[in-house]
C-alpha positions in Angstrom: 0.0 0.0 0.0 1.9 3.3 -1.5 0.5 6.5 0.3 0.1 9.8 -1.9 1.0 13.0 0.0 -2.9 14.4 0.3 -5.2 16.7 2.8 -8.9 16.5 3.8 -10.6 19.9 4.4 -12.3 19.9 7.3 -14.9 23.0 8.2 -14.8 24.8 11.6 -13.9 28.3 10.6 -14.6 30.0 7.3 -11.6 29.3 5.6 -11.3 25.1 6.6 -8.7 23.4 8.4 -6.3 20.9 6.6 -5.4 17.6 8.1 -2.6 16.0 6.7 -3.1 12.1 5.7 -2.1 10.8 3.0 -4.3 9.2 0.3 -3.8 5.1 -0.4 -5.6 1.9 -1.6 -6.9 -0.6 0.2 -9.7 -3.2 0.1 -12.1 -1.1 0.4 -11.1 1.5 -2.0 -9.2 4.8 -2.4 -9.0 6.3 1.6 -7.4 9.1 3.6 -5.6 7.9 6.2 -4.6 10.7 8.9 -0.7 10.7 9.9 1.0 12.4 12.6 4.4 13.1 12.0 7.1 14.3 13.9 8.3 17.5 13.0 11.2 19.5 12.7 11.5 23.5 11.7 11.8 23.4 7.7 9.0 21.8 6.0 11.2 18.7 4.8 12.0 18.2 8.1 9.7 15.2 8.1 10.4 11.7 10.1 9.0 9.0 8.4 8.5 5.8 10.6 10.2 2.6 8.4 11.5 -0.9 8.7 14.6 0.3 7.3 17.7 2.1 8.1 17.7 6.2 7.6 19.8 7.6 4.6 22.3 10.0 4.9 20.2 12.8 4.3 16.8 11.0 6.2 14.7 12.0 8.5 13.5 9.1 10.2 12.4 6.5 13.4 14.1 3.2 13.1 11.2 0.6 13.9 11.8 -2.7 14.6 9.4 -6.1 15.1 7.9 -5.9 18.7 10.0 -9.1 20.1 7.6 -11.9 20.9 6.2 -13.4 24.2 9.1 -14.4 26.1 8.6 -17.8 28.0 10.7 -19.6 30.8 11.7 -22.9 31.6 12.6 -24.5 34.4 13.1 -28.5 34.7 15.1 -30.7 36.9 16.8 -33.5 34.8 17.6 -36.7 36.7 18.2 -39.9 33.6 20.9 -40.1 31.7 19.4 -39.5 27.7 17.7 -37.1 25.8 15.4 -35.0 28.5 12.7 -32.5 26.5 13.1 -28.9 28.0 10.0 -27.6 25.8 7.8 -29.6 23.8 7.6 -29.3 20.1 5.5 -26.0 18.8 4.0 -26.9 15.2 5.2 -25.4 12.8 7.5 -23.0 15.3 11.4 -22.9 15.7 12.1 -22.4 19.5 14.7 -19.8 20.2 16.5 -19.9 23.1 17.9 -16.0 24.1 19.7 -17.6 27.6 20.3 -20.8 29.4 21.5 -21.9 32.7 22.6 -25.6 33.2 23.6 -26.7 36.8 24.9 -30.1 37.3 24.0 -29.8 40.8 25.8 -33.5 41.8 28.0 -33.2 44.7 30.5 -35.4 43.7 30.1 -36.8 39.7 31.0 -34.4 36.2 28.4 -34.9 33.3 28.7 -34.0 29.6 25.3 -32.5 28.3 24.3 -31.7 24.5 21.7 -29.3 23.4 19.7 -30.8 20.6 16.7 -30.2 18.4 14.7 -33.3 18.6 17.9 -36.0 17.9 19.7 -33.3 16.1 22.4 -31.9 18.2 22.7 -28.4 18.4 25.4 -27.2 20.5 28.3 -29.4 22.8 28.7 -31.9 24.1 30.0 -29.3 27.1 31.6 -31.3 30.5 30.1 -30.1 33.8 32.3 -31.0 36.5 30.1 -31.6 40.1 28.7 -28.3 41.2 29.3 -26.2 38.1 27.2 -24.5 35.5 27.0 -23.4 31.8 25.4 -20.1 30.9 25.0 -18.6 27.9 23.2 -15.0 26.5 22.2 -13.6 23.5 20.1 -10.5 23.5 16.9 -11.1 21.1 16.4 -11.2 18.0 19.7 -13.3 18.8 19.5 -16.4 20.5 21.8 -18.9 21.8 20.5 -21.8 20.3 17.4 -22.8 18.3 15.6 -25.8 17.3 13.9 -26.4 14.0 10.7 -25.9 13.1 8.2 -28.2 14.9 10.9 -29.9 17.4 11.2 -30.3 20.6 13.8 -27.9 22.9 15.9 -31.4 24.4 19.1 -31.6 27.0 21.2 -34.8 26.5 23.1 -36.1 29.6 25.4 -38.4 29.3 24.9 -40.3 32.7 22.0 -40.1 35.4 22.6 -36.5 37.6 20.5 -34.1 38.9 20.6 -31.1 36.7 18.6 -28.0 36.9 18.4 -26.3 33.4 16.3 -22.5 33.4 16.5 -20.2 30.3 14.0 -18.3 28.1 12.8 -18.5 24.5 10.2 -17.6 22.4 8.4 -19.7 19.8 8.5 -17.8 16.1 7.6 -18.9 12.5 10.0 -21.6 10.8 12.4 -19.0 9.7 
């Protein structure tokens, strides 16, 4: 939809107000849509609000995707294996933005393996007893992502008690 700089008249005094809008298509026709515009001084001093990045000689707000519903998890693994940490979305990659995996053992190291589904992501990392493995990115990065419809899963390599927390977000198979 390609706006066209316009103006609707609008009576209250004898000489009419204009409202600036601009004029586009849509499914119902030929409109005016009413903008509101931040302003500078000189009459090209107009910021326009786009998904893109300003020009040299722009006047502009950077917009960006609102991020989407963040989620947590929090689960105690206790068997060795494959342990889901969040159940398969369909049609949804699960993207991980940080993670915190305590092998909370008091005496015994375990090697754990992010995967999506059975398909390993990231490690195998070794946790000795009593240590942890972080890791952070800030959205719309993410540490580690499965594909689309799989589960979120946290190999370990021998029965311990681990504690894994993090957040994600679910988003389209891109």
């Amino acid at each position: 939809m390609a706006g066209t700089d316009s103006f609707v008249q609008v009576p209250p005094d004898s000489t009419g107000k204009l409202v600036d809008c601009d004029s586009l298509t849509t499914g119902s026709g030929t409109v005016q849509r009413e903008r509101h515009r931040v302003a500078g001084a000189a009459a090209a001093e107009l910021a326009d609000v786009r998904n893109a990045n300003a020009g040299a000689t722009d006047y502009g707000l950077v917009t960006r995707e609102a991020p989407k519903s963040w989620k947590l998890f929090n689960v105690l693994l206790t068997a060795s294996g494959d342990g889901t940490i969040v159940a398969a979305v369909v049609g949804k990659r699960l993207k991980v933005y940080w993670f915190l995996v305590q092998n909370q053992d008091g005496s015994n190291s375990v090697n754990v393996i992010w995967k999506s589904a059975t398909n390993v992501l990231l490690g195998p990392v070794f946790l000795q007893s009593v240590s942890s493995w972080r890791e952070a990115d800030p959205p719309p990065s993410f540490a580690v992502a499965t594909n689309a419809g799989e589960a979120l899963v946290l190999n370990l390599d021998a029965a311990r008690n681990v504690r894994v927390v993090g957040a994600y977000w679910d988003d389209d198979a891109s």
